[in-house]
N, CA and C of each residue as an Amber inpcrd file, in Angstrom:
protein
   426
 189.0330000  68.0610000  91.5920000 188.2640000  69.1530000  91.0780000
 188.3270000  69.1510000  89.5510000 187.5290000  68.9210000  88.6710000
 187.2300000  69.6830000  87.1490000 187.2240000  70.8640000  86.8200000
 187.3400000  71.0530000  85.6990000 187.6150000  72.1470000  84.9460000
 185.8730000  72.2700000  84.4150000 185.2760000  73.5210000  84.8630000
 184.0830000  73.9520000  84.6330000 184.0280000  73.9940000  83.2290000
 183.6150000  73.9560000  82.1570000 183.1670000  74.7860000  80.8500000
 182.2480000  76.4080000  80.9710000 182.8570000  77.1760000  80.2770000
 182.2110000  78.6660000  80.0340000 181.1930000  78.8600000  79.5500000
 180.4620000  79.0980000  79.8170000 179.2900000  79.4620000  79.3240000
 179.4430000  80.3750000  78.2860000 179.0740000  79.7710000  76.7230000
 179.6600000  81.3290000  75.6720000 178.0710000  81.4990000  75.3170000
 178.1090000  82.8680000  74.8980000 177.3430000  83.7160000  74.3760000
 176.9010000  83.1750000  72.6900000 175.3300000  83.1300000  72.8280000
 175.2320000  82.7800000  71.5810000 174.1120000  83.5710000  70.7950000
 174.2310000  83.7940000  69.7470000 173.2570000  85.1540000  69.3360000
 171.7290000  84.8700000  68.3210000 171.0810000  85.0100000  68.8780000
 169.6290000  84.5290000  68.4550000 169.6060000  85.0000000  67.0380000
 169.2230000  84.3980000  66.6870000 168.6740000  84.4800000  64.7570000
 167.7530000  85.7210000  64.5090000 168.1320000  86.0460000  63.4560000
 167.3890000  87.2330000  63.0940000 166.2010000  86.9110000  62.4220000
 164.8160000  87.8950000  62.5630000 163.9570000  86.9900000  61.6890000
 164.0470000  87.5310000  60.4870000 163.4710000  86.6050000  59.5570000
 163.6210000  87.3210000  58.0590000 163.0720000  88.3760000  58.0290000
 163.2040000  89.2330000  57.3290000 162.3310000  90.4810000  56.9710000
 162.3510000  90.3750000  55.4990000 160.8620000  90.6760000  54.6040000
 160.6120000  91.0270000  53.8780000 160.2620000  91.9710000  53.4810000
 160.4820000  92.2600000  52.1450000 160.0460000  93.8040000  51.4460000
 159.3730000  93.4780000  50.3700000 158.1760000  93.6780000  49.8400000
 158.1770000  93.8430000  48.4770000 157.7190000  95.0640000  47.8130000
 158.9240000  95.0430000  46.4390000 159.0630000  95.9280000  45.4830000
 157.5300000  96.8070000  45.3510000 157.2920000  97.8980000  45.0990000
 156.3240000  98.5230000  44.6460000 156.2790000  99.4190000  42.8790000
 157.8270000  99.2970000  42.7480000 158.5640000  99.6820000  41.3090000
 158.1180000 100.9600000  41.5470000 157.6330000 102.0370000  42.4190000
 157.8820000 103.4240000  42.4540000 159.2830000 103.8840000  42.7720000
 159.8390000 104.6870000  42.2510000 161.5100000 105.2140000  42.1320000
 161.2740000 106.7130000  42.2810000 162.5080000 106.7800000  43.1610000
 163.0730000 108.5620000  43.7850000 164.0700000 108.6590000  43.3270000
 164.2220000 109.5460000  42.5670000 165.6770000 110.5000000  42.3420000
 166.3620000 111.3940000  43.1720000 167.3130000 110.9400000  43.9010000
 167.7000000 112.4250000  45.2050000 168.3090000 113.2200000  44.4140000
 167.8190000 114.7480000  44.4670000 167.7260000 116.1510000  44.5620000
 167.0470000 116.3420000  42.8960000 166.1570000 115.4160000  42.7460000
 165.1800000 115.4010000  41.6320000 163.3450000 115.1510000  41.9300000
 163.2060000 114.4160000  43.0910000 162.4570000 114.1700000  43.7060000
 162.0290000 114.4170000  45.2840000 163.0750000 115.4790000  45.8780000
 163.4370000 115.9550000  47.2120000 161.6510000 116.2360000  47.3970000
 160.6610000 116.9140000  46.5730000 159.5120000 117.3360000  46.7630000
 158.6970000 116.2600000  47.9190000 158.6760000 115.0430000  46.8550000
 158.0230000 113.7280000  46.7180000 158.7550000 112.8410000  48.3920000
 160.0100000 112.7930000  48.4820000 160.2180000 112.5770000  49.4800000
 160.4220000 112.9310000  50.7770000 159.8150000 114.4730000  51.1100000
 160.2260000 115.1330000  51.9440000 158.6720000 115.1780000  52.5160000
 157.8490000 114.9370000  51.5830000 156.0880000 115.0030000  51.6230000
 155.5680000 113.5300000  52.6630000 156.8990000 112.7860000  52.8270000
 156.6810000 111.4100000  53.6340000 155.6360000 110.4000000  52.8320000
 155.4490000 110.8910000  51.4670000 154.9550000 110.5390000  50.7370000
 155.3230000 108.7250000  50.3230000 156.6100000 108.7260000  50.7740000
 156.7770000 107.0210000  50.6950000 156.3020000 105.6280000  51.1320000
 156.1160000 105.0060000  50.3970000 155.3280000 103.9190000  51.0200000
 156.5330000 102.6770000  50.8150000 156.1190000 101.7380000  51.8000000
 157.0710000 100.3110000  51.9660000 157.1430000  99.7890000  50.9350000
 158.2390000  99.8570000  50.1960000 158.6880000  99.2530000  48.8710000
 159.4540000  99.9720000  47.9420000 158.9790000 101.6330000  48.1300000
 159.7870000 102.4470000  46.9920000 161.2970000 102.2630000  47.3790000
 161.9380000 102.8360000  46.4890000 163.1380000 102.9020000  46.0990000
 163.6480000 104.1680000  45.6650000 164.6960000 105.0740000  46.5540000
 165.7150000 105.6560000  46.2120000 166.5070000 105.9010000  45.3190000
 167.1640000 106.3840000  44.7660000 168.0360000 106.2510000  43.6890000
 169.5340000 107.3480000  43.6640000 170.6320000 107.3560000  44.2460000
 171.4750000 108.3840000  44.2190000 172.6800000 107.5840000  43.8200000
 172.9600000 109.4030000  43.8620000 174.7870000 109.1020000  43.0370000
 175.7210000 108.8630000  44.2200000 176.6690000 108.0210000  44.0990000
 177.5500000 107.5820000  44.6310000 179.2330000 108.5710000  43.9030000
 178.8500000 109.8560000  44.1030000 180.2400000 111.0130000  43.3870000
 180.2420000 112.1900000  44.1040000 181.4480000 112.8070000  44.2170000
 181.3530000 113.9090000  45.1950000 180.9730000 115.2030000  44.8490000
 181.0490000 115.4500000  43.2680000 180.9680000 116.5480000  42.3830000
 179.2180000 116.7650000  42.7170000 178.4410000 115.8300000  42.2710000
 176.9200000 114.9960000  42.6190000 176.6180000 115.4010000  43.8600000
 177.4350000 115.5750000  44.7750000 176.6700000 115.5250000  46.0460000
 177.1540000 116.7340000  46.5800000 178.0060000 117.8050000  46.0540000
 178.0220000 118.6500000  46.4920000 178.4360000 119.6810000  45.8860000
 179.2300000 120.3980000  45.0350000 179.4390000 121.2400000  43.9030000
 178.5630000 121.5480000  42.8590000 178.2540000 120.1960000  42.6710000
 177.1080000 120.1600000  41.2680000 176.1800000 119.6690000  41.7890000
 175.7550000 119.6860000  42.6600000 174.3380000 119.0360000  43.2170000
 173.1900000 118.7210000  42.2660000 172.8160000 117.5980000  42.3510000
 171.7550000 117.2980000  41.4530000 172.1370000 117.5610000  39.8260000
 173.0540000 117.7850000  39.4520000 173.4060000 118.3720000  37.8810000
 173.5370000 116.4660000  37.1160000 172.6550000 116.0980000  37.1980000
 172.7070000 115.1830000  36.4030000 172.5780000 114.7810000  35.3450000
 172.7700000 116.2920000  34.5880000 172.3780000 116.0830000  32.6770000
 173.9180000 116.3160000  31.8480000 174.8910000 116.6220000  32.8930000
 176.0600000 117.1380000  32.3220000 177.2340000 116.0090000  32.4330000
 178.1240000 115.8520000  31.8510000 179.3370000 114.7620000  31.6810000
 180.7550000 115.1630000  32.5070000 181.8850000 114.3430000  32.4890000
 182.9500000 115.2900000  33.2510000 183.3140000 114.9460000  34.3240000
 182.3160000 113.8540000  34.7300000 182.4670000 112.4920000  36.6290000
 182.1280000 111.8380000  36.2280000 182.8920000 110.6780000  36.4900000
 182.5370000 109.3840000  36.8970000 182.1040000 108.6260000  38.1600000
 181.2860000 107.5630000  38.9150000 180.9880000 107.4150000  39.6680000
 179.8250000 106.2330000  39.3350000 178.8380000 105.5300000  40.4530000
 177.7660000 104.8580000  40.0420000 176.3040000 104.8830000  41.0280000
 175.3560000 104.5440000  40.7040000 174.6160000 104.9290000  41.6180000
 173.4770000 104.2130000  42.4700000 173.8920000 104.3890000  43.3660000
 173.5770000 103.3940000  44.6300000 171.4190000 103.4270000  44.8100000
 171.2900000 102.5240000  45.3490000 169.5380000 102.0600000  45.5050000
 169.1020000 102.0070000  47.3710000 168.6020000 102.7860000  47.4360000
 167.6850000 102.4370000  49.2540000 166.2020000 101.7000000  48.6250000
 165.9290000 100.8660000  49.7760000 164.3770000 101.0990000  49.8790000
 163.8630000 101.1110000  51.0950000 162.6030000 101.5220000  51.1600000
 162.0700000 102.3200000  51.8880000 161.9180000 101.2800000  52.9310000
 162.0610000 100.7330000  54.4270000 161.3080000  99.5090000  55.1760000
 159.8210000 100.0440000  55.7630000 159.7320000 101.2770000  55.6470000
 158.8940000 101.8380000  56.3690000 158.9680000 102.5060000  57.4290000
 159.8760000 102.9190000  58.3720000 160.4910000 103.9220000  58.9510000
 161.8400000 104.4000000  58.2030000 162.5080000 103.8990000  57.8650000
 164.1080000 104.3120000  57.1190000 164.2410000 103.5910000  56.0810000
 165.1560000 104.5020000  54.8320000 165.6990000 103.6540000  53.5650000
 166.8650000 103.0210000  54.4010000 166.7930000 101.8000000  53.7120000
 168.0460000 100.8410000  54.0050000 168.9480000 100.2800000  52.9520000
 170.0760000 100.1940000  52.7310000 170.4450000 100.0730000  51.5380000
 170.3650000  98.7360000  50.4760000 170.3480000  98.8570000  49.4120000
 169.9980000  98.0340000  48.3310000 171.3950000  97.0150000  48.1070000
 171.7620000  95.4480000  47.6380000 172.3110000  95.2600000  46.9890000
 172.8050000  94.9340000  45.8750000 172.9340000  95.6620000  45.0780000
 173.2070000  95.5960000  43.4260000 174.0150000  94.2770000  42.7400000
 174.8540000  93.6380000  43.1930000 175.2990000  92.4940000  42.8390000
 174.1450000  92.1730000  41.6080000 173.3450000  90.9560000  42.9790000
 172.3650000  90.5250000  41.7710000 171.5690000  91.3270000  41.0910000
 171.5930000  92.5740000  41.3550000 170.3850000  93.2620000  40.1180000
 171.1790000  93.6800000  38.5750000 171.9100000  94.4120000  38.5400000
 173.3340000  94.6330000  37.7480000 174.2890000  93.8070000  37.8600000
 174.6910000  92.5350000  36.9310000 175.1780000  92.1210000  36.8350000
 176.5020000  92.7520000  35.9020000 176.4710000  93.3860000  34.8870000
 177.5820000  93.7870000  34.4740000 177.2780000  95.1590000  35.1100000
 177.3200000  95.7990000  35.7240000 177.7580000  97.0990000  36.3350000
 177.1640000  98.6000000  35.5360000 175.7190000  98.2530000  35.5230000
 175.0790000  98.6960000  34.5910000 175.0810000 100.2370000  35.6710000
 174.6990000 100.6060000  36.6270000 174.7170000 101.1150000  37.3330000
 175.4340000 102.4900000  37.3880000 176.6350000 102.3380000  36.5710000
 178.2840000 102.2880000  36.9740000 178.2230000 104.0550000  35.7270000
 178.5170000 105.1780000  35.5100000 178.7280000 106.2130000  34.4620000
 180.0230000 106.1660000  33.9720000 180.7590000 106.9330000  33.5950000
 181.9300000 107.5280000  33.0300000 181.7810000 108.4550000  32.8720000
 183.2990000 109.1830000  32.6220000 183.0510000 110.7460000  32.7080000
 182.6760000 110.9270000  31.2890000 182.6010000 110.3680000  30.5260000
 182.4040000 110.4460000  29.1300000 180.7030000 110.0010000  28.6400000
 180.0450000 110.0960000  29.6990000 178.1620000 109.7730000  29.8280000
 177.4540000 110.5970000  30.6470000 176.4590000 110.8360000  30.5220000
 175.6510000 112.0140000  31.4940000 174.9510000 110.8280000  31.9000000
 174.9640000 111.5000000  33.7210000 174.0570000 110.6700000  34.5450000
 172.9290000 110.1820000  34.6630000 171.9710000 110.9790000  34.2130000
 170.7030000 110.9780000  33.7810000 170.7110000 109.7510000  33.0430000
 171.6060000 109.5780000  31.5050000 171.1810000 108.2310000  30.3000000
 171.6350000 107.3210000  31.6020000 172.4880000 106.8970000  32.4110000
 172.4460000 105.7480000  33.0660000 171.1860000 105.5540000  34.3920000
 171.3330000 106.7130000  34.6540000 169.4380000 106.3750000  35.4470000
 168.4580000 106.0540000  34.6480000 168.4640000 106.6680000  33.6660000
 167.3020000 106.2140000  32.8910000 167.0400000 104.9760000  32.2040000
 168.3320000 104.0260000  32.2290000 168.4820000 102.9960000  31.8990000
 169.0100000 101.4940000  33.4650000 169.0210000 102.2510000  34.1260000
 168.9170000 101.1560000  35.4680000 167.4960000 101.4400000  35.8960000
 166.7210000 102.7080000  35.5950000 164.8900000 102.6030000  35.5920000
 164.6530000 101.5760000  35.3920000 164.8330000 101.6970000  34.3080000
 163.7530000 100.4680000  33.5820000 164.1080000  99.3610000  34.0720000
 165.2070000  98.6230000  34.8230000 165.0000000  97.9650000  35.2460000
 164.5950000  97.5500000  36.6570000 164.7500000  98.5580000  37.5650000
 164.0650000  98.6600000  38.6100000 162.5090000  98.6460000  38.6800000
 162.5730000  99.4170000  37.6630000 160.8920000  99.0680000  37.2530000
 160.0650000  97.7600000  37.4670000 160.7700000  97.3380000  36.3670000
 160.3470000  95.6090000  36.3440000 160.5350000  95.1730000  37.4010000
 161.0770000  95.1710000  38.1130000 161.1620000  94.6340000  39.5020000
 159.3330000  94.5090000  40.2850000 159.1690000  95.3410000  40.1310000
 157.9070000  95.3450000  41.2100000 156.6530000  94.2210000  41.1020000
 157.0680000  93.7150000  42.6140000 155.9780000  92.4050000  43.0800000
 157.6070000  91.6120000  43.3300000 158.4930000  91.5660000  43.1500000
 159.5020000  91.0300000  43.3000000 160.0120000  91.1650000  44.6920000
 160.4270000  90.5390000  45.9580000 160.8280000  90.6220000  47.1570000
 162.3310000  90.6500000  47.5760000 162.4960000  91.8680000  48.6430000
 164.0120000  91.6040000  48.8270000 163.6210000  90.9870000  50.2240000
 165.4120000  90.3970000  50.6470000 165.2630000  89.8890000  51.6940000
 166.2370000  90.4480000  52.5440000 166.1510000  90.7280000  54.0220000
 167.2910000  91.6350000  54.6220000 168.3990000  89.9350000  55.0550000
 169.2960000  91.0000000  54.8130000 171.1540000  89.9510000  55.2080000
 171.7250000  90.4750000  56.0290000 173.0340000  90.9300000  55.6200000
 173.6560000  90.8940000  56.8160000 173.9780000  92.6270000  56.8670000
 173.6800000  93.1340000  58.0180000 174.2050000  94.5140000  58.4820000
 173.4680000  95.2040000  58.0060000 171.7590000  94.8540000  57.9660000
 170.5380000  95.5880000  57.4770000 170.1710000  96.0010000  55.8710000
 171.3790000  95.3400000  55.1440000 171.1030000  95.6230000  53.7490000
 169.9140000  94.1350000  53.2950000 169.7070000  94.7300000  51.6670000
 168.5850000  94.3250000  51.6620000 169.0890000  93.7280000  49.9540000
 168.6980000  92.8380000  49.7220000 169.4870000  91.5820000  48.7240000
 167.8050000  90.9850000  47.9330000 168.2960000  91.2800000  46.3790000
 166.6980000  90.9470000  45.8500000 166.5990000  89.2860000  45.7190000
 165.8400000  88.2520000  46.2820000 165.0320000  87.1040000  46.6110000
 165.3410000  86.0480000  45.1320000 166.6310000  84.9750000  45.1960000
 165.8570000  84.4120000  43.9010000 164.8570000  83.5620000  43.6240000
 164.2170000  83.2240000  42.7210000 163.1830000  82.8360000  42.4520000
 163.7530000  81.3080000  42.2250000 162.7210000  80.5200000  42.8540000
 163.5280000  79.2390000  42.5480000 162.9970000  78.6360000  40.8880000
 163.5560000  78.1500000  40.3570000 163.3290000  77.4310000  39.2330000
 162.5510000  76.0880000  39.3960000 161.1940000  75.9270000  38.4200000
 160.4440000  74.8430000  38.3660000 161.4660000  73.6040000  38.2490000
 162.7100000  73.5900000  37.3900000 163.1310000  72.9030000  36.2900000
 163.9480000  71.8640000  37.7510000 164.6870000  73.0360000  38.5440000
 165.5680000  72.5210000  39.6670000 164.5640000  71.7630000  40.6760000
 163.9070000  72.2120000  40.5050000 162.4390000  71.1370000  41.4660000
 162.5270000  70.1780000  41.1200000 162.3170000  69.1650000  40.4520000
 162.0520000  68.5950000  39.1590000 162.8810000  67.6450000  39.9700000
C-alpha cells in the first residue's frame, strides 16, 4: 500500500483592480456636507486625521496646535473608501504634524500633492489597500 498525497488547498489569484485618481479631495468633518450627499465618484479621495483629540474632543478643530499625529488617505472604489498607501506618495513623512503645527498647514500641503496625482492609477495589494502604480521609465526600457 502507498502513502496517498493530500490534496492542499490553493487560493485563486486576485484580479487586479484599478482605480484612477480623479484629484477631487474630502476633508472629514470639513466636507461631511459633500460626502454624505453620495456625491462621490470612483477616484476621490478622503483625507483624515489619524489623532484622538481630532476625532473626538476637538472634532474637526484643525486650525489649532497642541497634537501631534498624521493623516491618513481613502479612496473611493465605488461602493466603499478603501484605504490609501502612503509609503510611496510621502516619502519623507510629509503627511506626519507636530504638536508645534496646525493641521490644516499640513493638509494643505499634502493637497497639493494629491492633487497632482490625478489621471495617475492605484493598484489594489494586499488586504484591500490600495498602493499608487509606478510608472515605468522609458530609460529602463532601453
Amino acid at each position: 500500500m502507498g502513502k496517498r498525497n493530500k490534496i492542499r488547498y490553493v487560493a485563486k489569484p486576485k484580479d487586479k483592480v484599478i482605480i484612477v485618481l480623479t484629484g477631487q479631495l474630502y476633508l472629514k468633518y470639513d466636507d461631511e456636507d459633500d460626502i454624505a450627499a453620495e456625491s462621490a465618484k470612483r477616484g476621490d479621495m478622503l483625507v483624515y486625521p489619524c489623532n484622538d483629540a481630532l476625532n473626538s474632543t476637538r472634532l474637526g478643530d484643525y486650525g489649532n496646535t497642541g497634537f501631534s499625529g498624521y493623516f491618513k488617505v481613502d479612496v473611493f472604489e465605488g461602493n466603499v473608501w478603501c484605504p490609501v498607501l502612503l509609503d510611496g506618495i510621502f516619502d519623507h513623512r510629509e503627511n506626519h504634524f507636530s504638536k508645534s503645527e496646525c493641521p490644516i498647514d499640513t493638509y494643505d500641503l499634502i493637497a497639493e500633492t494629491l492633487v497632482t496625482l490625478a489621471g495617475r492609477t492605484l493598484v489594489r495589494t494586499y488586504r484591500e489597500h490600495y498602493e499608487l502604480e509606478e510608472i515605468a521609465d522609458p530609460e529602463d526600457e532601453a
